[in-house]
C-alpha positions, 0 to 999 in steps of 0.5 A: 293851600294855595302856593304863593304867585312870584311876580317875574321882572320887565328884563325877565318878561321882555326876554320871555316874549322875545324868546317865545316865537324865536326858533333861535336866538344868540346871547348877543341878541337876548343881551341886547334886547333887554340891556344885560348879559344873559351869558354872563353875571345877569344869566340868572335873568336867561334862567328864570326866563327859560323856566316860565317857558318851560312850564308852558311847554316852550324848550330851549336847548344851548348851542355852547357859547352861541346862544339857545335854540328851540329844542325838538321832540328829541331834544325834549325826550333826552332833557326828560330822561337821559340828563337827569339819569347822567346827572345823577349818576354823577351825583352818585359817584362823588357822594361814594368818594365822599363815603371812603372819608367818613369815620364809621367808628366816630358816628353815634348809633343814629349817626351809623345807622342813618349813614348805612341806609343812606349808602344803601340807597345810593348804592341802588340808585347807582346800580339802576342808573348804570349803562347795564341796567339801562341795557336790561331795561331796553331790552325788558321794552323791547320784548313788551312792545314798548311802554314803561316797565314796572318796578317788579320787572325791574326787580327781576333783571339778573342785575337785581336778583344777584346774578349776572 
């Protein structure tokens, strides 16, 4: 099935082909080339701009306050990897907050029984997504001479088995 093709807007193209060739760009030059506030109630249009840029392979990364900035190789490889494990692990600690205030008594069986899978789950992401682990895995990758470390070494860490 064919996914349905979104028409982007002319504020929305305009900061795209402003953008494309721009090593840097502040919000003061993007808000003036297209008439909006890009760092304020119109951001959504600097959004929907960097996300058509990202899918032809063209990376932004946000000088706080200033404006965007081409991103390098390793600026790309941290966008790929260590902010979304940060994300996550933040996402992970305020859904274990929120589990010190379910009422366990008051679930139905299917209610419990979802709500313990769920927490279990949790719990693993957390636990893979913590400094040790990270850790574990860089030193399993040192010792393979680089590359990606499959789930069964992962499984095999100390961390995993029980022990520490």
């Amino acid at each position: 099935m064919v996914k349905p093709a979104f028409e982007v807007s002319e504020d929305v193209e305009r900061l795209i082909e402003f953008l494309t060739n721009r090593p840097r760009a502040s919000y003061a030059e993007m808000s003036a080339k297209i008439g909006r506030e890009v760092d304020g109630r119109d951001r959504y249009v600097l959004t929907s701009a960097r996300r058509v840029l990202e899918k032809h392979g063209i990376f932004f990364a946000v000088e706080r306050g200033i404006g965007l900035t081409r991103a390098s190789n390793g600026q790309v490889a941290r966008l790929s990897t260590s902010q979304p494990v940060d994300k996550i692990k933040r996402t992970t600690r305020v859904a274990q907050k929120r589990q010190a205030h379910v009422n366990i008594q008051n679930l139905t069986a299917d209610e419990r029984l979802a709500f313990d899978v769920g927490r279990s789950v949790l719990h693993a992401v957390k636990q893979n997504v913590s400094r040790a682990t990270r850790t574990l895995l860089a030193k399993e990758i040192l010792k393979d001479d680089g590359g990606v470390v499959n789930i069964n070494s992962v499984l095999s860490l100390p961390r995993h088995r029980g022990g520490r």
